[in-house]
C-alpha positions as CSV (number, residue, x, y, z in Angstrom):
1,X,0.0,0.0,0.0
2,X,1.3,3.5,-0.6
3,X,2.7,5.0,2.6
4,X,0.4,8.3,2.0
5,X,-2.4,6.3,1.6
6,X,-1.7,3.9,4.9
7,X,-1.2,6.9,6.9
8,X,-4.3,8.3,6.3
9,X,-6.7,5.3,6.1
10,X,-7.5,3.2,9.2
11,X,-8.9,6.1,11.5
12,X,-11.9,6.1,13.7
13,X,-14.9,5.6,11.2
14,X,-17.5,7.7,13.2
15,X,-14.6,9.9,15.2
16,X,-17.1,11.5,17.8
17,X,-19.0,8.3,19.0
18,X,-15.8,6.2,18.7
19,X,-13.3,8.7,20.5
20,X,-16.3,9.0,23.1
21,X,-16.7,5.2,23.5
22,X,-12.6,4.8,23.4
23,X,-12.3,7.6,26.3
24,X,-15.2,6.1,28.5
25,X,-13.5,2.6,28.6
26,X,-10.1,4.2,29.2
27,X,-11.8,6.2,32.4
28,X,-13.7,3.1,33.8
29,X,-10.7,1.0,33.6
30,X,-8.8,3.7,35.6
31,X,-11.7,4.0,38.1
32,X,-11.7,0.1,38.7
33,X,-7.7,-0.9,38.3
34,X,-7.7,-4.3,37.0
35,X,-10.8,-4.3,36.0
36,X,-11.0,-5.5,32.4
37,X,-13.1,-3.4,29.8
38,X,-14.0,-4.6,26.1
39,X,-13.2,-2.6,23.0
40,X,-14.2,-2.1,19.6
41,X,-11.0,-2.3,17.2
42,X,-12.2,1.1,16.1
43,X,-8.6,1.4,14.4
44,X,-6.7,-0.1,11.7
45,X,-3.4,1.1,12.3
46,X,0.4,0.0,10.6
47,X,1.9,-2.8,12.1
48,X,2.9,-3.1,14.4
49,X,0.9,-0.6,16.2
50,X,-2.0,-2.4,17.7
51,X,-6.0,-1.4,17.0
52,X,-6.5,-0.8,20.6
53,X,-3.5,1.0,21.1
54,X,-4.1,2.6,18.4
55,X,-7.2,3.8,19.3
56,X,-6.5,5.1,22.5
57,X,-4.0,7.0,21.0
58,X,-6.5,8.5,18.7
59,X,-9.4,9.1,21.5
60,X,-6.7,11.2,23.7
61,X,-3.8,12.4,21.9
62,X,-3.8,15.9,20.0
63,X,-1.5,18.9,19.3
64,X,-1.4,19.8,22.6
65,X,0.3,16.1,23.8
66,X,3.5,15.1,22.9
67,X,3.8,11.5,22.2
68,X,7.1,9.4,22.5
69,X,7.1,5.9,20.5
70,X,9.2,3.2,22.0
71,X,12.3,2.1,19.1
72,X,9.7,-0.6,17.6
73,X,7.2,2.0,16.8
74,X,9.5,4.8,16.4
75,X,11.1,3.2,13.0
76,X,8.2,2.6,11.2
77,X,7.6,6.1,8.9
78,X,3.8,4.7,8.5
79,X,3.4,4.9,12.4
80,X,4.8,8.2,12.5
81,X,2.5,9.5,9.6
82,X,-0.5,7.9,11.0
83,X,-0.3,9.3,14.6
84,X,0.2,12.9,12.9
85,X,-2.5,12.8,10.6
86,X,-4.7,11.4,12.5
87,X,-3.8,12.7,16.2
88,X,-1.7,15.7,15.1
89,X,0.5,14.9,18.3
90,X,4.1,15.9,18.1
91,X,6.7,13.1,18.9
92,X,8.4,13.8,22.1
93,X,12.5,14.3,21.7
94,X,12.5,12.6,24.9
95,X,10.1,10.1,27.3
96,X,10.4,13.0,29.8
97,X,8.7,15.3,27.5
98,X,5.8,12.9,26.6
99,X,1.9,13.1,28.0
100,X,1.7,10.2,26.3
101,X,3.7,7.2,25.7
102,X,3.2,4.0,23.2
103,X,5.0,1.1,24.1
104,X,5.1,-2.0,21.5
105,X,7.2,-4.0,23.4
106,X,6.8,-3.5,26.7
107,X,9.2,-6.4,28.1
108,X,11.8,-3.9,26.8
109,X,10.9,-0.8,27.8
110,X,13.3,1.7,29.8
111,X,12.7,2.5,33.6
112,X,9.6,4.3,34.6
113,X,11.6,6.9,35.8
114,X,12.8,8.3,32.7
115,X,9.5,9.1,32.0
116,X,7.6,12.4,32.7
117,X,6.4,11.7,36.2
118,X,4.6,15.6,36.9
119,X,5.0,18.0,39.4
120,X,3.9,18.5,43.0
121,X,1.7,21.4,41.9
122,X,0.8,19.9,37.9
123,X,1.1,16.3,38.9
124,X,-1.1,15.6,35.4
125,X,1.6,16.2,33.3
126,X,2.8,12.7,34.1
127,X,3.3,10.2,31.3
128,X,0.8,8.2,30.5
129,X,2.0,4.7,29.0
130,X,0.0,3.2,26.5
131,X,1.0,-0.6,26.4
132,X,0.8,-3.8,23.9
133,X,0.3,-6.7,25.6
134,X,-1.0,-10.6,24.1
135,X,-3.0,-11.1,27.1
136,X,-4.1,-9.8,30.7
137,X,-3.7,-13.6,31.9
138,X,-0.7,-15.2,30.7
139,X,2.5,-13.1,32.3
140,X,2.9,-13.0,36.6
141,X,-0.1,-12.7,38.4
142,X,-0.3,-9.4,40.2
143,X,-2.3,-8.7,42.9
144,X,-4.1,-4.7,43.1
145,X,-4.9,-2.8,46.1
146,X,-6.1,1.0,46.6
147,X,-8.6,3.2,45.1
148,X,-11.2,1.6,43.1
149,X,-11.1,-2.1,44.5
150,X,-13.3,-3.1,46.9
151,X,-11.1,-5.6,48.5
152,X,-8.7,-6.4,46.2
153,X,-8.1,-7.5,42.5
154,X,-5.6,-9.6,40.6
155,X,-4.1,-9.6,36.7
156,X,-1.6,-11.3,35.0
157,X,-0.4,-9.1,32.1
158,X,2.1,-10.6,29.3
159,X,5.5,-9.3,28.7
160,X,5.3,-6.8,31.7
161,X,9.3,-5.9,32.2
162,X,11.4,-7.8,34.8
163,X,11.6,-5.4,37.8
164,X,8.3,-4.0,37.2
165,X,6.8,-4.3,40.5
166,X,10.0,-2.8,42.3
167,X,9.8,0.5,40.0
168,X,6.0,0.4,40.5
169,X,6.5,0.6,44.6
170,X,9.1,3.7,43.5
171,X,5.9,5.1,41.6
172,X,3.8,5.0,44.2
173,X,5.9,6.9,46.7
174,X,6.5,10.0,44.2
175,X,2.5,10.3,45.0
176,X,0.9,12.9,43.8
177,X,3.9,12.4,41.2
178,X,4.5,9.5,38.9
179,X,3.1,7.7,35.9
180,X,-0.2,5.8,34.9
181,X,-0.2,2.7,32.7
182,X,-3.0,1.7,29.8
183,X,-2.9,-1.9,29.2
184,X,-4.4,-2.3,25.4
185,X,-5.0,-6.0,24.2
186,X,-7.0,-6.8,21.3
187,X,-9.9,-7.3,23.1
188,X,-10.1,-5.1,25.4
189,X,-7.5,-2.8,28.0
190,X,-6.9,-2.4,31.9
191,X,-5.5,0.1,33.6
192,X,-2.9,0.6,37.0
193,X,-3.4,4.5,38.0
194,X,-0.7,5.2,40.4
195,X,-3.0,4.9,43.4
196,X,-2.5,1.5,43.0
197,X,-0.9,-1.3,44.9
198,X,0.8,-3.6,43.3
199,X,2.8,-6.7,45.0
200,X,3.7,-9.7,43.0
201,X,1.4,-13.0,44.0
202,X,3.4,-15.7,45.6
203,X,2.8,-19.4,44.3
């Protein structure tokens, strides 16, 4: 397919109800960490940007958010010209300069520290990562705590990095600081706000 064409087809269809329907699911996953909430592939992104990913990225990303792309997404031209036509979002030099951040392969990705993690006074202009996974049952089974869960809640996201629960018990004590994760499958995402607890479940 020609690249002009690719990076203009494959956008939201209906781009009021499907942003709206996109940005609803992203909010109740945050409100109910670990919860798991079904979506539409709304998108038709270039590989290997996923449809859900991709249409998160669509439902909150504009001019006004920069957007950093890990090295799998970032050297794909097609990705590139797809996020800007369709988002308008201007890649981030850096992951400390991103509102946003889309992460293909996750088992990879750099420490959540280099990411944006707010201010004490603008603790919003965090970095939100956006991540691929296969599956929400597969990888270590994680048990949630905090805000949003009655008692407490458990996930097993795939390809979640090695140390990731150690950097997540850093995140949580930068509070009001630190980052929020979006966990996009093709069925469906979750979300870890950094209210949450997170400890690894013993076998």
């Amino acid at each position: 397919m020609d690249a002009a064409v690719q990076s203009i087809e494959g956008g939201f269809a209906d781009p009021v109800f499907n942003a709206q329907t996109v940005f609803r699911a992203v909010m109740d996953a945050m409100a109910r960490p670990g919860s798991v909430q079904p979506l539409p592939a709304f998108a038709r992104p270039p590989v290997p940007l996923s449809a859900t990913a991709g249409a998160i990225a669509l439902a909150l990303c504009d001019n006004d958010t920069p957007l950093w792309l890990d090295p799998a997404l970032q050297a794909s031209t097609a990705i590139r010209s797809w996020l800007g036509f369709h988002t308008g979002a201007p890649l981030a030099n850096t992951p400390a300069d991103a509102h946003f951040a889309l992460i293909a392969a996750p088992a990879e990705m750099m420490a959540l520290d280099g990411f944006s993690q707010g201010t004490q006074d603008y603790p919003d202009r965090s970095t939100t990562l956006i991540l691929q996974v296969s599956d929400l049952v597969s990888g270590t089974p994680l048990l949630l705590e905090g805000p949003g869960i009655e008692t407490s809640a458990t996930i097993a996201p795939a390809q979640i990095p090695r140390h990731f629960v150690e950097q997540w018990k850093q995140n949580i004590k930068r509070f009001p600081r630190g980052v929020d994760f979006i966990l996009a499958t093709s069925g469906g995402i979750a979300c870890l706000p950094r209210t949450t607890g997170i400890k690894t479940m013993e076998a």
